[in-house]
C-alpha positions in Angstrom: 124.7 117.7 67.0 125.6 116.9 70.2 124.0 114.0 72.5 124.4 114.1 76.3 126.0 110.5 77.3 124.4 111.0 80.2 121.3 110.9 79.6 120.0 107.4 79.0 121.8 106.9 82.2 120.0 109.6 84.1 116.7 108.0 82.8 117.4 104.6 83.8 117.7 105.8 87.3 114.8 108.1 87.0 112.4 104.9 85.9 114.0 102.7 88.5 113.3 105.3 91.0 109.8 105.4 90.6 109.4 101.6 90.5 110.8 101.6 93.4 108.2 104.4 94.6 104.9 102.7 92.7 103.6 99.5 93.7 101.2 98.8 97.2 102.1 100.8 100.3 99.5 99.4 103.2 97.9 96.4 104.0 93.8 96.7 103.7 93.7 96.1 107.1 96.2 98.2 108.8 94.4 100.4 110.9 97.4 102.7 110.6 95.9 103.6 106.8 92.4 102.5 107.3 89.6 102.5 110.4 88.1 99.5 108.6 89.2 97.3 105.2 88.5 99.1 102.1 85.4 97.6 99.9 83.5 97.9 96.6 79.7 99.2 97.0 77.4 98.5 94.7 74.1 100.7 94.2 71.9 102.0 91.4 74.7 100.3 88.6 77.1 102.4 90.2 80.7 101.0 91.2 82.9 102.6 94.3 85.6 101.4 95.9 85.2 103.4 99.4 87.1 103.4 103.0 88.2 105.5 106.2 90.8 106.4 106.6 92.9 105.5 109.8 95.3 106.4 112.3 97.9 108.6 110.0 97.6 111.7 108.9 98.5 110.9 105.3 96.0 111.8 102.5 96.1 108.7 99.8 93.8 107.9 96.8 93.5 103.9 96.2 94.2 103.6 92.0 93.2 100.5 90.4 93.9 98.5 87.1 93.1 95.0 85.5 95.6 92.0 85.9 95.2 89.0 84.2 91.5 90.0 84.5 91.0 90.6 88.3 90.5 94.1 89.3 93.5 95.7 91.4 93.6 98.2 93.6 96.4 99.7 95.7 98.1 102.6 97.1 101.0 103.9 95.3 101.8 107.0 97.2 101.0 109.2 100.2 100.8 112.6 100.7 100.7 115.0 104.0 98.1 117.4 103.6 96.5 117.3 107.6 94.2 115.6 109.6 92.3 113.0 107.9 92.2 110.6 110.4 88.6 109.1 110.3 87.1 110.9 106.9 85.6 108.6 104.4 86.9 108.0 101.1 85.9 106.7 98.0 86.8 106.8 94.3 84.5 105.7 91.2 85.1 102.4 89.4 84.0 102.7 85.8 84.7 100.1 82.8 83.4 97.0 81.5 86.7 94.9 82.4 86.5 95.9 86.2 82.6 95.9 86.4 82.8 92.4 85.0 85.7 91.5 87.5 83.6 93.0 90.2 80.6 90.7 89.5 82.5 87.5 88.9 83.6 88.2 92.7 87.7 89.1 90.9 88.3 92.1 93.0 91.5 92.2 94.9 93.5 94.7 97.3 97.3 94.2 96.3 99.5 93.9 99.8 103.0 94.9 100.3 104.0 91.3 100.6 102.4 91.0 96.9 99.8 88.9 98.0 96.3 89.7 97.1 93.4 90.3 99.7 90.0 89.6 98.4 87.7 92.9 98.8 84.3 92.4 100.4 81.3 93.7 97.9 78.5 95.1 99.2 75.3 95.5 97.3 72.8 99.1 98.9 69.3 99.4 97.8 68.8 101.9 95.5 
């Protein structure tokens, strides 16, 4: 059997790659990315984390995880796909960890700088 030498090597670089891809891409308040700072709504027990989107044409979806037990959100990547300058977005938060973050006021927008930007929660009538 034979075992490519190159392999381990050609993964290393592959995982450092994308390391160097992941991690936060825009400011909350860029209004290159978004029209106004992303935030959480609350209504009827259900959790989103929603925005609009700004200036650039780039289509992104916000992903979030828990760490050290705030709740996390970022953009990882962008993607061309046309004009959705002004559209609103929004994505579903679901879990007891990041509900529980949410209501202990633990919710935070990771920055490019690797600071972390507290996110405004808003609570709608149902």
């Amino acid at each position: 059997m034979t075992v490519n030498a190159r392999f381990p090597l050609s993964l290393t670089l592959l995982l450092v790659g994308c390391i160097r891809v992941l991690g936060p891409h825009c400011t909350a308040n860029d209004p290159f990315y978004f029209a106004e700072p992303p935030s959480i709504a609350v209504k009827g027990g259900a959790y989103t984390l929603n925005w609009r989107y700004g200036k650039s044409l780039a289509y992104f979806k916000p992903t979030y995880g828990m760490w050290n037990g705030d709740l996390v959100f970022t953009v990882s990547w962008l993607m061309s796909t046309g004009d959705v300058r002004s559209e609103l977005g929004s994505i579903p938060i679901s879990g007891n960890k990041p509900i529980k973050a949410i209501e202990q006021g633990r919710a935070f927008w990771w920055e490019p700088g690797g600071n972390f930007a507290l996110l405004a929660i808003q609570r709608l009538p149902d």
